[in-house]
ZABA-882266 format. One line per 10 residues: number of its first residue (from 1); for each residue x, y, z of C-alpha. Coordinates in Angstrom, 3 decimals. Layout:
<lolos>
NUM) X/Y/Z ~ ... $
</lolos>
This chain:
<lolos>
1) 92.958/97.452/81.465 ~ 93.080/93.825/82.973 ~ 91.608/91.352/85.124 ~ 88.173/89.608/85.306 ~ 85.532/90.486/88.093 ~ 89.158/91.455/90.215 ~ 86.575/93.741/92.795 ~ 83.882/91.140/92.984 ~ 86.088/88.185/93.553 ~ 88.119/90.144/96.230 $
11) 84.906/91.163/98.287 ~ 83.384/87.529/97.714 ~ 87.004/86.100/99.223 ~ 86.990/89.092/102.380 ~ 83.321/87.841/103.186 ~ 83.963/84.245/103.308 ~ 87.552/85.380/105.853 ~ 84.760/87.447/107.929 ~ 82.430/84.076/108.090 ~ 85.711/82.283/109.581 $
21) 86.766/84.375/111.908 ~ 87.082/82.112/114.509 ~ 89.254/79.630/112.557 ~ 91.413/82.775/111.000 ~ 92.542/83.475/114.074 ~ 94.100/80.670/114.691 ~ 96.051/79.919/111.083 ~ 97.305/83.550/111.277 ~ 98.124/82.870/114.996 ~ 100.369/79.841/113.401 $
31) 101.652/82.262/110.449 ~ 102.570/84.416/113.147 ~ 104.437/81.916/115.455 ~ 106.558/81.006/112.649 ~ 107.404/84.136/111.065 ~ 108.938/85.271/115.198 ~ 111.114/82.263/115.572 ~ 112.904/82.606/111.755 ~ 113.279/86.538/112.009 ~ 112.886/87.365/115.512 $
41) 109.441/89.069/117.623 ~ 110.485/92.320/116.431 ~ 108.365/93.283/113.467 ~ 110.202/96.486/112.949 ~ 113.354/93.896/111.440 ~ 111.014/90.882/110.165 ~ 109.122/91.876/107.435 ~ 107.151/88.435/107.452 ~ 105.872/88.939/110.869 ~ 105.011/92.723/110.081 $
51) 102.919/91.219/107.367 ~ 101.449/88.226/109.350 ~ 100.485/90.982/112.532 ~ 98.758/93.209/109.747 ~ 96.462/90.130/108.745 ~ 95.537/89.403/112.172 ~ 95.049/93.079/112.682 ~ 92.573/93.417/109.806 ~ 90.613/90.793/111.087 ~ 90.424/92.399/114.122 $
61) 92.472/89.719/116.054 ~ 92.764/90.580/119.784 ~ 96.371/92.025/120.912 ~ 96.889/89.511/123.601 ~ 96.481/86.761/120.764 ~ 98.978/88.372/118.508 ~ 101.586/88.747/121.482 ~ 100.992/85.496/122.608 ~ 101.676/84.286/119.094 ~ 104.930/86.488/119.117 $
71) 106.479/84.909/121.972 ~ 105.812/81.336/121.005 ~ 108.198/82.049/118.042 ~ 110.766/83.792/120.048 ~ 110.448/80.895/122.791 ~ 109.190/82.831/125.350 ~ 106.317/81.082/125.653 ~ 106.292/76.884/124.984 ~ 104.414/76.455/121.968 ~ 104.455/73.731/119.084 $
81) 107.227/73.150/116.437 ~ 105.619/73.801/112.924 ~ 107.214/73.038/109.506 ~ 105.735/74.210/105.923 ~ 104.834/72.427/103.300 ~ 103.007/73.038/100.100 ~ 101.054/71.014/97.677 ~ 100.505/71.347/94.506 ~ 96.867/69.712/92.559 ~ 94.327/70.171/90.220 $
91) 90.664/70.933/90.475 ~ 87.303/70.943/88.740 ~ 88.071/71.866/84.993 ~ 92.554/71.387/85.452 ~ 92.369/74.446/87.775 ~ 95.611/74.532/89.155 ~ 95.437/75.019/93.101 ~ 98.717/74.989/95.508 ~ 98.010/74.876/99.424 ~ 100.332/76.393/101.633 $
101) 100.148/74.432/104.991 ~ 102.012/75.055/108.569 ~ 101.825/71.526/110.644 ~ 103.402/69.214/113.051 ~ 102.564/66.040/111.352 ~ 103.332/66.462/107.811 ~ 102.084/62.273/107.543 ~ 98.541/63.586/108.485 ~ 98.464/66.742/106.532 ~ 99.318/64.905/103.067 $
111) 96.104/62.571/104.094 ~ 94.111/65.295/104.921 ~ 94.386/67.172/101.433 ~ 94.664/64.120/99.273 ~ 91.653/63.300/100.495 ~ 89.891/66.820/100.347 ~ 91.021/66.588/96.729 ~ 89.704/62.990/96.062 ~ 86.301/63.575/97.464 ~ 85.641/66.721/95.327 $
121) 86.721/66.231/92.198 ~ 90.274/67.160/92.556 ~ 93.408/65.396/91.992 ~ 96.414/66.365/94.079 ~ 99.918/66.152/91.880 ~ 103.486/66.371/92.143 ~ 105.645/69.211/93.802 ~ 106.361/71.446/90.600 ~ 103.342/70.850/88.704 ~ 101.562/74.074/88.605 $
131) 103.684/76.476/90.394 ~ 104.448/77.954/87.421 ~ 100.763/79.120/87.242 ~ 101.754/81.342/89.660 ~ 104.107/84.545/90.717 ~ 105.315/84.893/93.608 ~ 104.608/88.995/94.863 ~ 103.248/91.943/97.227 ~ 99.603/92.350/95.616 ~ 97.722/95.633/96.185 $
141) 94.266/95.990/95.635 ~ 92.200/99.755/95.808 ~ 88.554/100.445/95.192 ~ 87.086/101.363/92.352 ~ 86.759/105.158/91.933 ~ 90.446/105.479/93.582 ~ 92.655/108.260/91.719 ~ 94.224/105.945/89.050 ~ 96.683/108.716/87.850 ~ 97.478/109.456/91.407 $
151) 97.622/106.520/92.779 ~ 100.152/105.171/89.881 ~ 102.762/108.073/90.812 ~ 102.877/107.474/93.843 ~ 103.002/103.664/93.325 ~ 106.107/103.956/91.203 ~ 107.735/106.422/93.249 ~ 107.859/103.718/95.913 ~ 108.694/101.326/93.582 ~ 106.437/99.014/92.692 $
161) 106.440/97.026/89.961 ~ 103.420/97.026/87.988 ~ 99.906/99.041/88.301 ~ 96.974/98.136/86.412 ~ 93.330/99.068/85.808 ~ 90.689/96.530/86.188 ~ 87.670/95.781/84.111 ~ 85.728/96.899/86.950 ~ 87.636/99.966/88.031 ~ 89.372/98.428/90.705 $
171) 93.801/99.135/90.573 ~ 95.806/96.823/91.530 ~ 99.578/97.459/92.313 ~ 102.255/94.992/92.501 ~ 105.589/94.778/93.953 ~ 108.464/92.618/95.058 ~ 107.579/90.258/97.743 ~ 110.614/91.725/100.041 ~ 109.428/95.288/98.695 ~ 105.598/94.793/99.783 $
181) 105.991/96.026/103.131 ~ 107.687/99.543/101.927 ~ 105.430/100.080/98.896 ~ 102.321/99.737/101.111 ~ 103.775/101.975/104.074 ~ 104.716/104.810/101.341 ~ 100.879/104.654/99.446 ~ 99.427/105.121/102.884 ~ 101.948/107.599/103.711 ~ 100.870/109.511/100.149 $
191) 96.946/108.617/101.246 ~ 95.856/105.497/99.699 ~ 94.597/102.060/101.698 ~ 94.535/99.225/100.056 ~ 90.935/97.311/100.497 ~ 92.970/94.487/100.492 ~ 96.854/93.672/100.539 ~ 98.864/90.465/100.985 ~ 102.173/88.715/100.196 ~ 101.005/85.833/97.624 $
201) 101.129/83.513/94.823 ~ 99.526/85.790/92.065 ~ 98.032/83.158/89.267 ~ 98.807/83.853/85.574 ~ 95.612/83.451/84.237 ~ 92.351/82.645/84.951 ~ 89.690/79.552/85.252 ~ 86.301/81.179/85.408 ~ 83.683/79.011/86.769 ~ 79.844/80.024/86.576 $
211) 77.119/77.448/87.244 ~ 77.305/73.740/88.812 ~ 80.773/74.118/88.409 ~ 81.511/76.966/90.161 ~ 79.856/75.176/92.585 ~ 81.861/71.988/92.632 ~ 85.133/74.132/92.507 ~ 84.100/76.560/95.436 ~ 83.011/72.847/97.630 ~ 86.574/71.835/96.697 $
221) 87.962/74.809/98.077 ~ 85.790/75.616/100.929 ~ 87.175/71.727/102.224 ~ 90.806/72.195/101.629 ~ 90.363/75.815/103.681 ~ 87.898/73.950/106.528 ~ 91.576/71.918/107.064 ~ 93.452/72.871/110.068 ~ 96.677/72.966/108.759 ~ 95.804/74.807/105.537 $
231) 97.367/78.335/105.759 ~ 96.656/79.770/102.555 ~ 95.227/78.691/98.921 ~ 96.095/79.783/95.314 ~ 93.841/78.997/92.551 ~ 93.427/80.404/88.932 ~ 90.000/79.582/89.507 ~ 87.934/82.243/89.798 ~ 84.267/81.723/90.983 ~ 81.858/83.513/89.353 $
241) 78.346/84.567/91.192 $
</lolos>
């Protein structure tokens, strides 16, 4: 058995995405952009862009918006040159955070989540200072009352890497990032839909914040996210309700 409130925290994290819609759209629109022009519009050969489509999809992202995406990328359409860049920082309590950004001003981005950082309670620090919080992997996550024992065949037979129970009956499977995309299609193939899936940076261990703190932490977070540049956050924070 492991994890800490893993069901709870992943619910609490869909509802805020469903609150955001609007703004979702666009960052995965971005995601999507750039995974087309490195691996191509075809999603059947990039496994990034399969994986960026499926996040618009469950989000319920209009087609014409995911196409249009596609063919920015492939330069069908004109659309804006984007670069990545991730920073690396610290929040309430030494929580280690990284924030995975897509922009075309890297000079105003840097600004934008120093600043965010600054104003609550955060300190942003150098490249390489808590990455190694953090795992980089294909992360799985089924609802409680899901057949553990059947699930965990089938999981292994696609080869994943790890499945584990959580404290609150949730199972969680992990796999290789460039293995993600098969493991999932094989569990749904064998009958089993993740609640939630993703490609991410999986912390170590935990922060758990209950109180004015978890507060502070989730007013730290909720500005770094409210950034328009800000794809995606990692945090071993974990905010407890």
């Amino acid at each position: 058995m492991a994890g800490h409130s893993k069901w709870a925290n992943i619910q609490h994290r869909k509802g805020r995405q469903d609150e955001k819609r609007g703004a979702a759209f666009s960052k995965i629109a971005k995601e999507i952009t750039v995974a087309a022009k490195m691996g191509g519009g075809d999603i059947g050969f990039n496994p990034r862009l399969r994986v960026a489509v499926d996040k618009g999809k469950a989000v319920n992202m209009p087609k014409d918006k995911i196409d249009t995406a596609i063919k920015k990328g492939t330069g069908e359409l004109e659309g804006v040159d984007y670069v990545e860049v991730r920073y690396e920082g610290y929040g309430i309590g030494g929580a280690a955070i990284m924030v995975d950004c897509l922009t075309d001003n890297k000079t105003r981005t840097v600004a934008e989540v120093r600043h965010a950082f600054n104003k609550f309670g955060g300190n942003m620090g150098t490249d390489g200072c808590v990455a190694f919080q953090f795992k980089h992997c294909g992360q799985l996550i089924f609802a409680p009352g899901t057949d553990e024992a059947a699930l965990m065949d089938a999981a292994i037979e696609a080869g994943a890497d790890d499945v584990s129970t959580n404290d609150d009956g949730s199972i969680e499977v992990i796999t290789a990032p460039t293995e993600f995309i098969a493991v999932k299609d094989a569990l749904a193939a064998a009958g089993f839909t993740p609640e939630f899936s993703e490609v991410t940076m999986k912390p170590e261990g935990e922060n758990v914040f209950t109180g004015e703190d978890a507060a502070k932490m989730q007013k730290l977070l909720d500005a770094l996210e409210g950034l328009d540049d800000v794809q995606e956050i990692y945090t071993t924070a974990v905010i407890e309700e």
